[in-house]
FISEMAR-121856 format. One record per residue (C-alpha): residue in one letter; x, y, z. Coordinates in nm, 2 decimals. Layout:
BEGIN
A	X	Y	Z $
...
***
This chain:
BEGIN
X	4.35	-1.34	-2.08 $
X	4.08	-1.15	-2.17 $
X	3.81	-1.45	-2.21 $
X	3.97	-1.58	-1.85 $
X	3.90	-1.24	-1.75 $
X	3.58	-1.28	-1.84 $
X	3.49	-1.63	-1.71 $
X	3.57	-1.51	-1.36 $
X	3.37	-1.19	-1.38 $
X	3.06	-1.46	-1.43 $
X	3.20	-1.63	-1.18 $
X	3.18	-1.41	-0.93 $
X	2.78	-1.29	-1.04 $
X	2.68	-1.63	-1.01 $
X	2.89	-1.69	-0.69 $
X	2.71	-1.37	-0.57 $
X	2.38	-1.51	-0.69 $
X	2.39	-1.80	-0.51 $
X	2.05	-1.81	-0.26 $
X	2.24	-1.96	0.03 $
X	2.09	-1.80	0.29 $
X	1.71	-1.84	0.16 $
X	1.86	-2.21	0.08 $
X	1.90	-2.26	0.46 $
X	1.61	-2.05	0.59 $
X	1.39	-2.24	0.38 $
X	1.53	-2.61	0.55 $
X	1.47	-2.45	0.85 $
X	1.07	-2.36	0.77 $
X	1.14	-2.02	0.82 $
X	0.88	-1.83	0.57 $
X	1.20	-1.61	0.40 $
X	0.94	-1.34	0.25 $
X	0.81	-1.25	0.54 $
X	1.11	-1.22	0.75 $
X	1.27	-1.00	0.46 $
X	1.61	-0.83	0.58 $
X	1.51	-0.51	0.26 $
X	1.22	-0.40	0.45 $
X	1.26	-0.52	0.78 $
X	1.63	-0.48	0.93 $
X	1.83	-0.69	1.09 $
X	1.74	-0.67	1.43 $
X	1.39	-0.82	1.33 $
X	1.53	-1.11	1.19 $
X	1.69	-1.17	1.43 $
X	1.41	-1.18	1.65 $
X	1.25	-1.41	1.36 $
X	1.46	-1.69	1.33 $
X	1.71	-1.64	1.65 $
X	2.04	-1.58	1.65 $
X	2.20	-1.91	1.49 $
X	2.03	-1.86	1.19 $
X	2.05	-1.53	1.16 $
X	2.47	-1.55	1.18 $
X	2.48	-1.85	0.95 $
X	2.31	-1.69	0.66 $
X	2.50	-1.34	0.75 $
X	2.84	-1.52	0.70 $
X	2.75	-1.72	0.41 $
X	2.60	-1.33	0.24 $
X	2.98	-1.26	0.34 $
X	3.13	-1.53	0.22 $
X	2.97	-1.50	-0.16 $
X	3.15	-1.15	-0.14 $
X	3.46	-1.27	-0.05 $
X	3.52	-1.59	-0.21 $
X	3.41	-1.40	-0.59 $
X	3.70	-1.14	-0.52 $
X	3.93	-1.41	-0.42 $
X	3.92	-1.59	-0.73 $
X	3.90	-1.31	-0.96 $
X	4.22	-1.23	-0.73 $
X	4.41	-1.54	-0.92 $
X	4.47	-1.38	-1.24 $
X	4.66	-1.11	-1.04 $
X	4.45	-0.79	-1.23 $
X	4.33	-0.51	-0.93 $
X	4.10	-0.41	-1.23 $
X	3.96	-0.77	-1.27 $
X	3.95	-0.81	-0.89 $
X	3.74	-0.46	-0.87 $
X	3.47	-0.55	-1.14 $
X	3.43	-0.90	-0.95 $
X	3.32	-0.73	-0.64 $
X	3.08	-0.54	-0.84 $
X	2.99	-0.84	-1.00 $
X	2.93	-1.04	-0.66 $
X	2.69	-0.77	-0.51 $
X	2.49	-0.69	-0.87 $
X	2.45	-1.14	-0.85 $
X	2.32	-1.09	-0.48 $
X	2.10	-0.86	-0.58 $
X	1.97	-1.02	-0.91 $
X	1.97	-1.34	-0.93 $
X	1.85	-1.48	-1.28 $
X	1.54	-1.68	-1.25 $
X	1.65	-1.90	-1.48 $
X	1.92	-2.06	-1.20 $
X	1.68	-1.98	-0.94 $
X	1.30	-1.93	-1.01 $
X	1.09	-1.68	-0.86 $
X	1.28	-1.61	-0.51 $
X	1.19	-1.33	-0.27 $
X	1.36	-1.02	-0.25 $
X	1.70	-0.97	-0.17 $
X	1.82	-0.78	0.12 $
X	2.06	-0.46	0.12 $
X	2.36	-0.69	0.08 $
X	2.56	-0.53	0.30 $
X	2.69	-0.83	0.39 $
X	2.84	-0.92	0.05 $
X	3.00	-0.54	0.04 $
X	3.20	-0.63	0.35 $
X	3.29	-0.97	0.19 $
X	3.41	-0.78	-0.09 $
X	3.57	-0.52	0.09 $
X	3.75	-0.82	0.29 $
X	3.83	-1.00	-0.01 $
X	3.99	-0.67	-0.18 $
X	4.18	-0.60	0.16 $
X	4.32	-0.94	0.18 $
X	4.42	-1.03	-0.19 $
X	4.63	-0.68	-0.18 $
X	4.39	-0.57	-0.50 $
X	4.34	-0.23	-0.28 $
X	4.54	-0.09	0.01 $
X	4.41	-0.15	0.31 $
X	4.30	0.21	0.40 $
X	4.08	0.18	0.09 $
X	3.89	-0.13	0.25 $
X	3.85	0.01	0.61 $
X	3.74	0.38	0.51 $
X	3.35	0.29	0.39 $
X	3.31	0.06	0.72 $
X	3.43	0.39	0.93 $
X	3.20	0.56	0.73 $
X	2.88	0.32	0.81 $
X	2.94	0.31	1.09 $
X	2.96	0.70	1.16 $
X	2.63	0.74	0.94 $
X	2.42	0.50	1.13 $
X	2.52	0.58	1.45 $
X	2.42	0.95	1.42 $
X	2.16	0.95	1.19 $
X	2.04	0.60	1.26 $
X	1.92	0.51	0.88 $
X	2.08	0.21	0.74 $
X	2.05	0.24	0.34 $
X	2.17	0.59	0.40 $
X	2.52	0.47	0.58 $
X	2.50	0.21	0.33 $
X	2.54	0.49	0.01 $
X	2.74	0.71	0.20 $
X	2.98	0.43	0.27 $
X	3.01	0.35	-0.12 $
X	3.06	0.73	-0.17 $
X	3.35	0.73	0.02 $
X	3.46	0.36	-0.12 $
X	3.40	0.52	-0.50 $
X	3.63	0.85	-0.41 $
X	3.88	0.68	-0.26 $
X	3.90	0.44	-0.52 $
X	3.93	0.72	-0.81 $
X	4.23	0.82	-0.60 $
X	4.45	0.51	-0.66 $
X	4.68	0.48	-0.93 $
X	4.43	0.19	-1.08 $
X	4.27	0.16	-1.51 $
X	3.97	0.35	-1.56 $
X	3.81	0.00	-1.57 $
X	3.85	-0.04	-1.23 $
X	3.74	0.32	-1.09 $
X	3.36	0.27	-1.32 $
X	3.33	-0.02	-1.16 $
X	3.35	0.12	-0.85 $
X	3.12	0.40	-0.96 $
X	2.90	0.15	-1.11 $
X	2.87	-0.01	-0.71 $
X	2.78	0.29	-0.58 $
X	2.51	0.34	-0.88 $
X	2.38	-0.02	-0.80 $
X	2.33	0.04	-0.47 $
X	2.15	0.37	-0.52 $
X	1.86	0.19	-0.74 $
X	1.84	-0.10	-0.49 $
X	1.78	0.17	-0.19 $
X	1.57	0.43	-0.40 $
X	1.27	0.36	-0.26 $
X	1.44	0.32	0.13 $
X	1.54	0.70	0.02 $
X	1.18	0.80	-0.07 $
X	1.07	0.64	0.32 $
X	1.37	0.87	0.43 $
X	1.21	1.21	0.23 $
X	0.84	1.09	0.40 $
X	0.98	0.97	0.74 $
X	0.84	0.62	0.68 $
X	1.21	0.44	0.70 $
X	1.27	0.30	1.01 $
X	1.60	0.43	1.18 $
X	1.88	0.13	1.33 $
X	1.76	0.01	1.69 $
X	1.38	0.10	1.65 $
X	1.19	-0.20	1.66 $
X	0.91	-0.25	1.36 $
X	0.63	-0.41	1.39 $
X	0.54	-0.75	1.26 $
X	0.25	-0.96	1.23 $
X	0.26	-1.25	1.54 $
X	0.54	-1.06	1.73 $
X	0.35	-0.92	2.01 $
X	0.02	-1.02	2.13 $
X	-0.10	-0.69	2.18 $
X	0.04	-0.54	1.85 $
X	-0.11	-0.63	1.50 $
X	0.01	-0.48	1.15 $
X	-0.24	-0.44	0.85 $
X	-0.12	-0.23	0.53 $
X	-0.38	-0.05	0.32 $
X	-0.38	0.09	-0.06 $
X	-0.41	0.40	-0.14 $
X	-0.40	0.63	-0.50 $
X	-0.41	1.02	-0.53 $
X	-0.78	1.11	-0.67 $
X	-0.63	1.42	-0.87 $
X	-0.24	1.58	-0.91 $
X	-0.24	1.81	-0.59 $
X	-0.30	1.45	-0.43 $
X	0.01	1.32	-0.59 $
X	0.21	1.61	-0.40 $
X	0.10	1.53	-0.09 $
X	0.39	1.26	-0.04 $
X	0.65	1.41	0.08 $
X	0.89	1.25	-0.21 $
X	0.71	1.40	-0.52 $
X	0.67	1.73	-0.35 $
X	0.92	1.83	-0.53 $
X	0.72	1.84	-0.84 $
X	0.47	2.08	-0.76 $
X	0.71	2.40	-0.87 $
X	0.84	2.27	-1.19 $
X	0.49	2.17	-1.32 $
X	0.31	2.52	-1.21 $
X	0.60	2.66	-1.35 $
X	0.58	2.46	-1.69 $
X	0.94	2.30	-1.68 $
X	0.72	1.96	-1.66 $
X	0.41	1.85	-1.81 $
X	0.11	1.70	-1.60 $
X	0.16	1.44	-1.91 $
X	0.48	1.36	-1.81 $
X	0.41	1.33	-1.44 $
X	0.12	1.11	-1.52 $
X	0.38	0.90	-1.69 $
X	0.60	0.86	-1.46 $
X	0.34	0.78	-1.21 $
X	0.19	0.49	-1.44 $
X	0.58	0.36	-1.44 $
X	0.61	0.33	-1.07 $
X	0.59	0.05	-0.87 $
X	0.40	-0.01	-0.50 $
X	0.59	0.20	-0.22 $
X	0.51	0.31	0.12 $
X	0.47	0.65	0.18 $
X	0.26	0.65	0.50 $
X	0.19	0.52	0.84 $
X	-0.13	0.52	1.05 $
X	0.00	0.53	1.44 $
X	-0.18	0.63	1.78 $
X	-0.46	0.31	1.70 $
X	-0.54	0.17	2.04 $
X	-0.87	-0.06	2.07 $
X	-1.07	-0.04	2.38 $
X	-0.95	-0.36	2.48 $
X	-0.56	-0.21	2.46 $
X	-0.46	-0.39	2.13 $
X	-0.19	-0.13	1.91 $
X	-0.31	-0.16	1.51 $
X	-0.04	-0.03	1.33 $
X	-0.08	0.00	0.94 $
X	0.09	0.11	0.63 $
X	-0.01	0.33	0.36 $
X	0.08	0.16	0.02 $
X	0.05	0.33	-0.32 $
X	0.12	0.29	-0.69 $
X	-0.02	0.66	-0.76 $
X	-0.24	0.60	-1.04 $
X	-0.49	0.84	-1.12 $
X	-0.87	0.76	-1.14 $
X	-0.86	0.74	-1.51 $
X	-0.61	0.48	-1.54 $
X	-0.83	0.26	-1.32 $
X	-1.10	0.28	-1.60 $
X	-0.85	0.26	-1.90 $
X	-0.58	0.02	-1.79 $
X	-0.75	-0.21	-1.54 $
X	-0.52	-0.51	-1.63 $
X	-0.20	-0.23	-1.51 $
X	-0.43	-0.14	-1.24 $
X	-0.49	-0.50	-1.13 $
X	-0.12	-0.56	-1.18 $
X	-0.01	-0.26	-0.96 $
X	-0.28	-0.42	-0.68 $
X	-0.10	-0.75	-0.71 $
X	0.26	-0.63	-0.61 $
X	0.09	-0.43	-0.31 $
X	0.03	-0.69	-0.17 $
X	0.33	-0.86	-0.22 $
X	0.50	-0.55	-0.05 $
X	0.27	-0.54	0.22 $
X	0.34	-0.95	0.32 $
X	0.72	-0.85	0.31 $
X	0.64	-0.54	0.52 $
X	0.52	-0.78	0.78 $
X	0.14	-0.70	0.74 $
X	-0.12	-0.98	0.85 $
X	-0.43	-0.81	0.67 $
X	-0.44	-0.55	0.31 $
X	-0.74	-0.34	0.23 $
X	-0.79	-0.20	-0.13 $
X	-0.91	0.14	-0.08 $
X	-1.10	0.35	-0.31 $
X	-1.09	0.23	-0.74 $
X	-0.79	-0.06	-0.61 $
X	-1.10	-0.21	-0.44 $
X	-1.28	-0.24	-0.81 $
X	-0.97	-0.43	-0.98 $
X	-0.90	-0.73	-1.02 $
X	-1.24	-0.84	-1.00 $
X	-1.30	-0.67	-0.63 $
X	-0.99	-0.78	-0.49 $
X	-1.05	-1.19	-0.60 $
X	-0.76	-1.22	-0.87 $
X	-0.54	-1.02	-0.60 $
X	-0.64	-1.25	-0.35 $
X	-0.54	-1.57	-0.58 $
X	-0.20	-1.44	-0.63 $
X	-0.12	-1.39	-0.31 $
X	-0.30	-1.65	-0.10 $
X	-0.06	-1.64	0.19 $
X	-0.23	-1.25	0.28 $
X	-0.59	-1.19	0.39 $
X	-0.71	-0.94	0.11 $
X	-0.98	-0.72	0.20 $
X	-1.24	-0.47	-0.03 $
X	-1.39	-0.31	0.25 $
X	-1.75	-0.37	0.13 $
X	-1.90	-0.52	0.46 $
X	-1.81	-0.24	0.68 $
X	-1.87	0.03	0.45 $
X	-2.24	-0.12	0.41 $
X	-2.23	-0.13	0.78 $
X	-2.19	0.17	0.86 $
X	-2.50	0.27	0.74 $
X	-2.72	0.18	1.02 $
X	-2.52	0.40	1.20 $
X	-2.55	0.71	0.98 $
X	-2.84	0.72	0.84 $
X	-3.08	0.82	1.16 $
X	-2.84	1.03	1.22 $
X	-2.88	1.22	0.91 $
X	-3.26	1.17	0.93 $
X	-3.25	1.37	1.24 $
X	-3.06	1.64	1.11 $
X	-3.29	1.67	0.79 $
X	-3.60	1.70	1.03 $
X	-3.40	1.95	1.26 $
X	-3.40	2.20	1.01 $
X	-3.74	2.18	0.91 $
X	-3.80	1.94	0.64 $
X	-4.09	1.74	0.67 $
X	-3.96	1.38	0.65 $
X	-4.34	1.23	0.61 $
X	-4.40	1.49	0.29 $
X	-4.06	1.42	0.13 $
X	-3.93	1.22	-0.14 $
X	-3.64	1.03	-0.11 $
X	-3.42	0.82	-0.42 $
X	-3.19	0.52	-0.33 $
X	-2.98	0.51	-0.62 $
X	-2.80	0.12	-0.73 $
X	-3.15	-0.04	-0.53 $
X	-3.06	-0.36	-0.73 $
X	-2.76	-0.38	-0.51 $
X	-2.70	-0.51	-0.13 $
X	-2.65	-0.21	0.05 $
X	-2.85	0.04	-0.14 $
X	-3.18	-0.23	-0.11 $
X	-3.08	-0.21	0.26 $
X	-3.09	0.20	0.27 $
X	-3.42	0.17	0.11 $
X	-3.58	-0.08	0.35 $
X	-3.43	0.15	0.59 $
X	-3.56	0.53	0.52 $
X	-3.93	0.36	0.32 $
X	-4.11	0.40	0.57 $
X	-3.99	0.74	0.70 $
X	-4.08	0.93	0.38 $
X	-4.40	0.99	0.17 $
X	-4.22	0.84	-0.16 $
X	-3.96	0.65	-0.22 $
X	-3.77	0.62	-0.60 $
X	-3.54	0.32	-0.65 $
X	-3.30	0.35	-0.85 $
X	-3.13	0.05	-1.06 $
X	-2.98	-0.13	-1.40 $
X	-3.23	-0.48	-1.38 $
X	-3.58	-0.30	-1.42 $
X	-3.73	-0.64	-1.34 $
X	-3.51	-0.71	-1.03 $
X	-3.57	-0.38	-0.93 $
X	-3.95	-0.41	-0.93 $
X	-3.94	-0.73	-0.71 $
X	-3.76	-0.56	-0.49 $
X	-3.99	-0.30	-0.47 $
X	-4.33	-0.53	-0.39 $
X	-4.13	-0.68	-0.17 $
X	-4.13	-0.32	0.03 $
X	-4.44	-0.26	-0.12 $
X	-4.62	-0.57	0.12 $
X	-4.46	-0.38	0.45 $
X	-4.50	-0.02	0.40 $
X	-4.84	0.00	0.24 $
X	-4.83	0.38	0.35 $
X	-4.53	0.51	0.09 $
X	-4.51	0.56	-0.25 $
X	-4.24	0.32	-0.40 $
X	-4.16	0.39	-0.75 $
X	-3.88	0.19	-0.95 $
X	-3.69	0.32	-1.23 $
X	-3.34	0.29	-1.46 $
X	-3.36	0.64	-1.53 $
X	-3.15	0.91	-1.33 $
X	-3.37	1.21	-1.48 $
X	-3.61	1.09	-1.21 $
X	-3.33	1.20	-0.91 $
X	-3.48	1.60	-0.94 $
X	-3.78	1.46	-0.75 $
X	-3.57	1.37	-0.47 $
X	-3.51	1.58	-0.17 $
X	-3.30	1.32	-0.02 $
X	-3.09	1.09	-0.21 $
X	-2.87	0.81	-0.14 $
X	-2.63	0.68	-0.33 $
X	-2.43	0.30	-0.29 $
X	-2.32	0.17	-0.66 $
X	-2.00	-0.01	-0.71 $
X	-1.98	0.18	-1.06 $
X	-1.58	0.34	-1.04 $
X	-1.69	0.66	-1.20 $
X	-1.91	0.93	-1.06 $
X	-2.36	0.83	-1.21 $
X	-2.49	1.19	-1.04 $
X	-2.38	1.52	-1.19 $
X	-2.60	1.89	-1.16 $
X	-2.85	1.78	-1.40 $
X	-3.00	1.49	-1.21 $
X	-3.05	1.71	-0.88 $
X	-3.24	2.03	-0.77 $
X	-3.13	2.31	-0.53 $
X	-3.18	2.19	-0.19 $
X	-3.14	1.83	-0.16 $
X	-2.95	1.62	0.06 $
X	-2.69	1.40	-0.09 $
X	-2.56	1.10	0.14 $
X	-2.27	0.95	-0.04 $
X	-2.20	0.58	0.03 $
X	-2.06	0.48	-0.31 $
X	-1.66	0.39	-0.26 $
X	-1.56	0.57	-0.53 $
X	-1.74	0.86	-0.50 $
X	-2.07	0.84	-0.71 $
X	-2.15	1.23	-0.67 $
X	-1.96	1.45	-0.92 $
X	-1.78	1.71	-0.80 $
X	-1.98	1.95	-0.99 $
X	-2.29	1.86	-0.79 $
X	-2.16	2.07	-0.47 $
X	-2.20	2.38	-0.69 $
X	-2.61	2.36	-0.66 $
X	-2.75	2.60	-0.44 $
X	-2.82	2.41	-0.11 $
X	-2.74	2.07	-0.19 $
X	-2.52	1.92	0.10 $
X	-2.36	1.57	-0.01 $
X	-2.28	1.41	0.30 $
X	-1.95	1.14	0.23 $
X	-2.11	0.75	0.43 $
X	-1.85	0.54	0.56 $
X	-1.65	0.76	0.78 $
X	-1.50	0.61	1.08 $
X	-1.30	0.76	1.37 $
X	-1.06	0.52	1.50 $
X	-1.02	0.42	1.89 $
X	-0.68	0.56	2.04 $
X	-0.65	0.94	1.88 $
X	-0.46	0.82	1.53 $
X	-0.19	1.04	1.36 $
X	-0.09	1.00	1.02 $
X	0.20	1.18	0.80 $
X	-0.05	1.16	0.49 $
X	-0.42	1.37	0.46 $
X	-0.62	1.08	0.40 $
X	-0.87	1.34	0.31 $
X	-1.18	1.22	0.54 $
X	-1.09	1.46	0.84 $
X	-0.82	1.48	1.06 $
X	-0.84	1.13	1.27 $
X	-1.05	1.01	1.05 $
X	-1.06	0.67	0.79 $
X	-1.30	0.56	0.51 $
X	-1.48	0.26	0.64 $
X	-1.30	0.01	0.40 $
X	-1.00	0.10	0.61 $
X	-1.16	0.03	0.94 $
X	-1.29	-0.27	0.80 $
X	-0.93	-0.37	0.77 $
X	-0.79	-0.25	1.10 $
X	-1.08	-0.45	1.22 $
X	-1.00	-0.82	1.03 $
X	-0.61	-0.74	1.19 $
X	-0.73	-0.64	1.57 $
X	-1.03	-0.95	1.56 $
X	-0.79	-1.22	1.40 $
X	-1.12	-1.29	1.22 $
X	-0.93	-1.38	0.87 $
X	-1.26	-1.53	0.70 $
X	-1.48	-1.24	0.72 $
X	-1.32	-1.05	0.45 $
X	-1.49	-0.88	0.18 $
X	-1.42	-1.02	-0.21 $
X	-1.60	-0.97	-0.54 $
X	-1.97	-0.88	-0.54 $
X	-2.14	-1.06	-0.31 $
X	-2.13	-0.85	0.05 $
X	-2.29	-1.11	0.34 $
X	-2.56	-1.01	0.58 $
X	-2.36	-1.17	0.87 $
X	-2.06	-1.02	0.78 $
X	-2.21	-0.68	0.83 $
X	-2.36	-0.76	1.12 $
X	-2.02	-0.87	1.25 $
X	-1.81	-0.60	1.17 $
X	-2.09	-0.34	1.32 $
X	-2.06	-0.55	1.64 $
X	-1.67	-0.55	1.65 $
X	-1.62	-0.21	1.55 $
X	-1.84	-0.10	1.88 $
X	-1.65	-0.35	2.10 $
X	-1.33	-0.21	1.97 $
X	-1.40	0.16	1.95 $
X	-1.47	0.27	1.63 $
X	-1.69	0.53	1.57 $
X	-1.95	0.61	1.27 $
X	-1.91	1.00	1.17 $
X	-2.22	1.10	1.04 $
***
């Protein structure tokens, strides 16, 4: 009895297992990642694939749930029949790879649970009152809170209490714990959308990419810079007190936080184009800290991968890698090969765009308060590099002297007689040293190194610092000099008056440029002019300046 027992317990995970409705979906051509029930709720799919696929996959989800119980019902054990329904839905929700491959992500399984419950109902192995009570419940839940995954757990609450109430083994009450446990895991992160008010309540209608002509969805990735970052999500507020207060270490948190998989914790909403287009995005992270970029790239890299796999099942046509994500992986090129099905973006032609917006600007200002532009001396640090040559092409003739800045001595000196031929009436000195920044009262800065190159020592009081590099190449110890003002480049104020739940910390309506650049590749439809790797293209900047006026988007200098 006991190896029978047995044999229909992996019955009923494999029965649950089974990949019927992807099996279908996929016949039909229906792209099954994208139109993912987990993230993107039932009435979407419906909309997706119409209402005769969508009820064909739902009642072969409850038959998997149902037919498991019935056979575990045959050996005439309520204990056996219990652990088969637990069995069914722990199948549906992990199927072995080695049956089925790689196949997306399963949805709630809701479905199976009320095939089990049906199956427990009908075979007698729990009285009927036992059954109904967690549908009652559901449905109470998400008719007056509206949040699925919650009604979902308090549903199996109610199941697991009610179950401990019958006259049944132990066997069969764990296993009914073990459901509700089970389904807590698979909804943990649904529950950390709930604590940030990212989780989308029943009957309000998400957005997905090609559903509305006027609507597009990008997703963008984000990383706390230092631990008071890391609180600023609602879910790990939590946090804060026991670590100021000891109970935890920062060692522990930072543990934890290399442990922990993509999630959304954000939303940017309000983003209207000129032209009346709605950009919705989501804000992704895996909340690395900087140093971990730098240590652990191939984790880093890794973590940057299944963003983007969460962001294609959250719908999203375009994702941007914001701040160290857009260093890994080889700038966003190894992400891009393993999802090739997503437009991947680094955000490198719009952030070297926005320079020709900011930096008159910021000349202007300098000369407003009294510094002589035609006596000063002005460094472009990382001059062997697209955008900073272009700053230096820019301010040369404005200034007396002009130091470049760069690792390839010899590139850097042909780049300098190249500007040497034009501006005959500036100084233009090259150098690899950063002793040489103290001479500068105006620097700028555009490297694609991911840790700060300028601390106090290589500037004096009084200089102006304009910050293009994405990471930040200015230490924070720099803003400690007497009269030096860093000014962060690539700020952009979005068209439309955008809100967001999470301090992106570039102002309030405000986004770094690499995150316009994105918004702009979703609004545009123009796919092929994302930014990978090293290489940033002249036309591409161009492009992205012209689009972001047409749409909007505004440089803040």
């Amino acid at each position: 009895m006991l190896f029978l027992s047995a044999l229909l317990l992996l019955v009923a995970f494999l029965t649950g297992s089974a990949p019927l409705g992807h099996a279908v979906l996929s016949r039909a051509g229906v792209n099954v990642r994208v139109n993912n029930p987990h993230n993107l709720g039932v009435e979407n799919v419906l909309y997706r694939v119409g209402p005769q696929l969508a009820a064909l996959t739902a009642l072969l989800d409850a038959a998997k749930g149902f037919l498991a119980v019935l056979m575990a019902a045959s050996l005439n054990l309520p204990e056996v029949t219990v652990m088969a329904a637990l069995a069914a839905y722990l199948g549906h929700l992990n199927p072995p790879r080695a049956l089925y491959g790689e196949t997306p992500p399963r949805g709630r399984g809701n479905l199976v649970l009320l095939g089990v419950l049906a199956g427990l109902a009908v075979t007698g192995a729990l009285p009927l009152w036992v059954c109904a009570l967690p549908v009652l419940i559901y449905a109470a839940v998400a008719g007056f809170w509206g949040y699925v995954s919650a009604a979902t757990l308090a549903a199996l609450l109610g199941f697991t209490l009610a179950v401990a109430a019958q006259p049944l083994g132990p066997a069969a009450k764990l296993a009914a714990l073990a459901l509700l446990i089970a389904a807590a895991w698979r909804f943990k992160e649904n529950v950390g959308r709930m604590v940030d008010g990212t989780e989308p309540r029943l009957g309000e209608a998400v957005p997905l990419a090609g559903r509305r002509s006027d609507e597009v969805v990008a997703a963008f990735m984000i990383h706390p810079m230092n631990l008071e970052n890391f609180w600023s999500a609602r879910r790990f507020a939590w946090l804060r007190p026991l670590v100021e207060k000891g109970v935890v270490s920062e060692r522990s948190v930072r543990q934890m936080a290399d442990s922990l998989r993509p999630m959304k914790i954000g939303e940017l909403q309000g983003i209207r184009t000129v032209d009346g287009k709605s950009i919705r995005c989501y804000l992704l992270s895996s909340p690395l800290l900087p140093d971990v970029f730098r240590d652990n790239p191939e984790l880093a890299t890794r973590r940057a991968i299944e963003g983007a796999r969460l962001a294609q099942e959250l719908g999203a046509e375009v994702f941007g890698l914001g701040a160290f994500w857009s260093v890994v992986g080889n700038k966003g090129i190894d992400v891009q090969a393993a999802v090739p099905d997503l437009t991947i973006t680094n955000g490198g032609a719009y952030t070297s765009g926005t320079i020709k917006a900011a930096i008159p600007g910021i000349l202007e200002h300098f000369a407003a308060e009294g510094r002589d532009l035609k006596q000063a001396t002005a460094a472009v640090v990382g001059a062997n590099g697209v955008v900073a040559f272009g700053i230096a092409r820019t301010i040369a003739p404005q200034v007396a002297r002009l130091i470049m800045i760069g690792r390839d001595a010899e590139r850097l000196e042909r780049s300098a007689t190249t500007l040497r031929r034009a501006m005959k009436d500036t100084e233009i000195v090259t150098t690899t040293s950063y002793d040489t920044l103290k001479e500068a009262d105006l620097i700028f800065t555009a490297t694609s190194d991911p840790n700060p190159v300028i601390f106090p020592q290589h500037v004096k009081p009084g200089a102006w610092i304009f910050d293009e590099g994405r990471p930040a190449d200015v230490d924070e110890s720099v803003q400690a000099i007497p009269g030096v003002r860093v000014i962060p480049g690539g700020v952009v104020r979005p068209p439309g008056g955008m809100t967001s739940n999470i301090d992106l910390q570039f102002g309030e309506g405000q986004v770094p440029a690499c995150l316009a650049e994105t918004l702009i590749i979703a609004a545009t439809g123009e796919h092929h002019r994302k930014s990978l790797g090293q290489q940033t293209l002249t036309e591409n900047i161009n492009f992205f300046v012209e689009q972001a006026g047409k749409l909007g988007f505004q440089v803040v200098d």
